[in-house]
C-alpha positions as CSV (number, residue, x, y, z in Angstrom):
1,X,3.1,31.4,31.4
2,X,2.4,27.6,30.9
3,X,1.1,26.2,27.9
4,X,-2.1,25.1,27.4
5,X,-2.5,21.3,27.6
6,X,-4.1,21.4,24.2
7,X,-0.7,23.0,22.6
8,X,1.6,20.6,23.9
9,X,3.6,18.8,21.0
10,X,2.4,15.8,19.0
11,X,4.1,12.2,20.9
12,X,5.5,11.5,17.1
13,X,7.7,13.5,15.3
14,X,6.0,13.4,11.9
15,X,7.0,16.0,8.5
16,X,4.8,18.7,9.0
17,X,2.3,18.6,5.6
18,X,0.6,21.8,5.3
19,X,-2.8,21.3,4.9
20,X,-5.8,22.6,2.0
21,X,-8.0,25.0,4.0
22,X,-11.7,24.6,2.7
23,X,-13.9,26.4,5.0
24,X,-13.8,24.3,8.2
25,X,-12.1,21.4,6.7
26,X,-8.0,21.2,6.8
27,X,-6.9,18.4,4.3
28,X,-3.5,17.0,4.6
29,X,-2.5,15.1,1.6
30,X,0.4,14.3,-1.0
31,X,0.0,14.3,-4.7
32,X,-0.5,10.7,-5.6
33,X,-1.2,9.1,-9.2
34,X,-4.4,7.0,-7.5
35,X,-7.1,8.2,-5.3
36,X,-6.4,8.2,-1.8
37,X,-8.1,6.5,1.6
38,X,-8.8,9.1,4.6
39,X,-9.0,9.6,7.9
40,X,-11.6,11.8,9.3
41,X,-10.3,13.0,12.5
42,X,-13.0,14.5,15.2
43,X,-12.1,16.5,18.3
44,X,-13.2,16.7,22.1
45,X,-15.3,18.7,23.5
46,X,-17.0,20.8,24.4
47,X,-14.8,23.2,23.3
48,X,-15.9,26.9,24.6
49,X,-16.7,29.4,21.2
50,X,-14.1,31.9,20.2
51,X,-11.2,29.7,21.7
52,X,-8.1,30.0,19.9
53,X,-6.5,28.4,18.3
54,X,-9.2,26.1,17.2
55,X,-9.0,22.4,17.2
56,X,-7.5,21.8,13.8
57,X,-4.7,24.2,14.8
58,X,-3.5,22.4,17.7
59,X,-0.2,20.3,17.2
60,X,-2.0,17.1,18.0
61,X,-4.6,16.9,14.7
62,X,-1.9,18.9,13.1
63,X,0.2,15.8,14.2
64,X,-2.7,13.0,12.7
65,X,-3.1,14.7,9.9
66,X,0.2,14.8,8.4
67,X,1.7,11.7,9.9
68,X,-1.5,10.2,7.9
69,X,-0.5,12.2,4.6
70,X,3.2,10.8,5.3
71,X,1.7,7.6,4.4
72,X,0.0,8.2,1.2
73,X,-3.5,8.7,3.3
74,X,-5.7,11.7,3.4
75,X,-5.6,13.1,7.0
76,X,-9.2,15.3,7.4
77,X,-9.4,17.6,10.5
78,X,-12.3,19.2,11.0
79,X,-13.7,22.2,13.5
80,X,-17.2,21.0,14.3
81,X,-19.4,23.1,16.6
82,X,-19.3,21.3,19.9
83,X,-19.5,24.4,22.7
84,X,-22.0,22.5,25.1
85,X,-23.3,19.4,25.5
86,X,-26.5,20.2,23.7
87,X,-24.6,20.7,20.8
88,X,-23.9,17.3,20.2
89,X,-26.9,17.3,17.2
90,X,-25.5,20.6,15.7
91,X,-21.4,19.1,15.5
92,X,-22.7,15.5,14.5
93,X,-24.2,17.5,11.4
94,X,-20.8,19.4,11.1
95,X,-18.8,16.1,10.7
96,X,-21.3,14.6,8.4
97,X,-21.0,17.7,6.1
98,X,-17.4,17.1,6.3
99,X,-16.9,13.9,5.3
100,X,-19.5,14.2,2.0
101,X,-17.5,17.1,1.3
102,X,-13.9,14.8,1.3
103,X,-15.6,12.1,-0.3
104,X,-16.9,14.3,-3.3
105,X,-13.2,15.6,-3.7
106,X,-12.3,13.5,-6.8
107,X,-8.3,13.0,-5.4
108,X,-9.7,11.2,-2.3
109,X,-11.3,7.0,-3.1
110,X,-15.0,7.4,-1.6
111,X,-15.2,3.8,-1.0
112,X,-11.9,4.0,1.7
113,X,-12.9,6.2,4.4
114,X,-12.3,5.9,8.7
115,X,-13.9,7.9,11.4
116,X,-11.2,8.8,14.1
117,X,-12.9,9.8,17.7
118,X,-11.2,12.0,20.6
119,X,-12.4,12.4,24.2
120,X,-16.0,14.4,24.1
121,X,-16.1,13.4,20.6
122,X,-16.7,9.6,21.3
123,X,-20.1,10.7,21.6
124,X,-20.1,11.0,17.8
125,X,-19.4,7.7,17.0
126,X,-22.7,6.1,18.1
127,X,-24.8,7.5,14.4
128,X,-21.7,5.4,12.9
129,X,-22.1,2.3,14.6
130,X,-25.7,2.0,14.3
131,X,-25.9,1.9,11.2
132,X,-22.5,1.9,9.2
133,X,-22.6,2.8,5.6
134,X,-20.5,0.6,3.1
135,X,-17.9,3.1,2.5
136,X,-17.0,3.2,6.4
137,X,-13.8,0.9,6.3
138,X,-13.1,1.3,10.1
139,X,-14.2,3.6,12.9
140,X,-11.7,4.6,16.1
141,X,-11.4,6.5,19.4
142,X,-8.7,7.4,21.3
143,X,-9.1,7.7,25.0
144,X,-13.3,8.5,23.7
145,X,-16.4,9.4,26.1
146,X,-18.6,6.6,25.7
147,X,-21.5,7.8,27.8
148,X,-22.8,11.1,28.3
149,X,-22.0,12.2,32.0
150,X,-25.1,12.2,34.1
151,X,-25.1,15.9,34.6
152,X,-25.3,16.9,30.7
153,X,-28.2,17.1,28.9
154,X,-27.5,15.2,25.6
155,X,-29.3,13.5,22.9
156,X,-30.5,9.9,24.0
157,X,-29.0,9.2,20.0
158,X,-25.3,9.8,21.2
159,X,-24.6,6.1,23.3
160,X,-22.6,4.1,21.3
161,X,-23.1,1.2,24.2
162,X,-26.3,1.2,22.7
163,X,-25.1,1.7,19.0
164,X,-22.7,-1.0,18.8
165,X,-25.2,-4.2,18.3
166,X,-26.1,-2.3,14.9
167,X,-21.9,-2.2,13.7
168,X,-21.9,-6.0,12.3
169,X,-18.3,-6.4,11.0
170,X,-17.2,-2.9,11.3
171,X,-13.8,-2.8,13.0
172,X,-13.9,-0.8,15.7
173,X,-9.9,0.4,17.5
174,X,-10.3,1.8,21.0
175,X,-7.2,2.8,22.0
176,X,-8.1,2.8,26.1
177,X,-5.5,4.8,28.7
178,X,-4.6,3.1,31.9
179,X,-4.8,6.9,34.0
180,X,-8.0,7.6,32.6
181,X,-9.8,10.0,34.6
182,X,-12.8,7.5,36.4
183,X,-16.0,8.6,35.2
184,X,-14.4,9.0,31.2
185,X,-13.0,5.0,32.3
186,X,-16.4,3.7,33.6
187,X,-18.3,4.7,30.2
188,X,-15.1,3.0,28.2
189,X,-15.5,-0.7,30.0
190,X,-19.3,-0.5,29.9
191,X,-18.9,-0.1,26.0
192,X,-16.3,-2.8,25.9
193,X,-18.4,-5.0,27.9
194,X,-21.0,-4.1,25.6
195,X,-19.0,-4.9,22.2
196,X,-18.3,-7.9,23.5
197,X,-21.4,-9.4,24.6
198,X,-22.6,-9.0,20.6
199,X,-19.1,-10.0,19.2
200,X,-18.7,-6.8,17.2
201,X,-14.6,-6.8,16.0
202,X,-13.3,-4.9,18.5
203,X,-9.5,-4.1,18.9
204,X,-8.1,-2.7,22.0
205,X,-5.1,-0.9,22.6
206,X,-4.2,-0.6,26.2
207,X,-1.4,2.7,27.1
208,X,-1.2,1.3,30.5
209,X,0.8,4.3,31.6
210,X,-1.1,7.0,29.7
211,X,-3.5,9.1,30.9
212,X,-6.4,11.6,29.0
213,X,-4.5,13.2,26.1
214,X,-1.7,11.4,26.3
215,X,-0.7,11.8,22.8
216,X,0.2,15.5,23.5
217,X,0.9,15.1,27.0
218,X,2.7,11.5,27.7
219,X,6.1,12.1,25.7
220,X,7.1,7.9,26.2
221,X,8.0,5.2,24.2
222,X,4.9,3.3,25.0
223,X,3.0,6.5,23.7
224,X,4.6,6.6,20.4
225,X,4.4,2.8,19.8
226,X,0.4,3.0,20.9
227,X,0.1,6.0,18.2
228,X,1.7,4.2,15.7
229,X,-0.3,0.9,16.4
230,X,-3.5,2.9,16.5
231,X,-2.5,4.5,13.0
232,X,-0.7,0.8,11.2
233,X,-4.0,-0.9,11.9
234,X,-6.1,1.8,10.7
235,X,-4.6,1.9,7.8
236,X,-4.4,-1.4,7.3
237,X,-8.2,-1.4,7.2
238,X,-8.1,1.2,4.6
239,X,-5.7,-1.1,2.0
């Protein structure tokens, strides 16, 4: 029987960290004599209810989260209740529940925190970018919806095109797949074009060869150095 894309191995070969289980939050992190940065990172969707294993169980956030930990950062996955594209109100309030609840944890530094966005989950990012609190020290997306498809009824809130004027000097890393599948591609330039045109600071990483997921499905060089980019200048926004 073949395996699920979503169960295919993490691209990097990272020390598996088990993680703190607090109700839908997993929390990968070392002991450490200092309170730690974190990365919050948010899953695709939608995700169909009862699927298992859930998000935070697949090896990719599995992966994040411990090659984060691994370097004295709190990884944060989180299983946020996006099952249809109305839903997109519902997870937004999940994530935002999840990140006060990491920030109150007295071992994590409230001040040092970055939103991490994956494919359906880009939608997510817009409430971020509109209006960035001070504690947000970066915001990403790896191969993100930027859009909401045509055929989905979804919150007019949830465009970050539109969001982005409001970011001011919030870095923003999109790491952007060269295979993208074309209507996923089409929302990514139009919110390039559109960080652009208001100068917002705006890194791109460009996988040329990888396509949707490549992270768990692209097991190249060029992957793992993309990965590892994606992560180095995260966390240097953290420091």
């Amino acid at each position: 029987m073949a395996i699920p894309d979503y169960l295919r191995p993490f691209v990097l070969s990272a020390e598996h960290i088990a993680p703190e289980r607090h109700g839908h939050i997993d929390l990968y992190l070392r002991q450490a004599a200092q309170r730690s940065a974190a990365i919050v990172f948010v899953h695709g969707g939608p995700i169909p209810v009862g699927r298992r294993p859930s998000p935070r169980d697949w090896p990719v956030y599995q992966g994040y989260g411990s090659l984060a930990a691994s370097r004295g950062i709190a990884g944060v996955t989180v299983d946020h209740r996006l099952h249809d594209p109305a839903d997109y109100p519902q997870a937004a309030a999940d994530v935002a529940a999840a990140i006060e609840a990491v920030r109150a944890d007295p071992r994590i530094d409230a001040d040092r925190i970055a939103l991490w966005f994956f494919s359906g989950g880009g939608l997510l990012l817009a409430d971020w970018l509109r209006t960035p609190p001070g504690w947000l020290r970066c915001a990403a997306a790896s191969y993100p919806l930027l859009a909401p498809p045509p055929d989905w009824s979804v919150h007019p809130r949830f465009r970050p095109a539109e969001a982005v004027p409001g970011a001011g000097t919030l870095p923003i890393v999109l790491t952007n797949v060269g295979r993208e599948r074309p209507a996923i591609a089409g929302t990514v330039d139009a919110f390039i074009a559109a960080a652009r045109a208001c100068q917002a600071r705006l890194e791109v990483i460009d996988v040329p060869h990888g396509q949707h997921g490549f992270d768990m499905l692209d097991h190249t060089d060029e992957s793992r150095k993309a990965v590892e980019h994606a992560l180095d200048t995260v966390a240097a926004h953290l420091a």
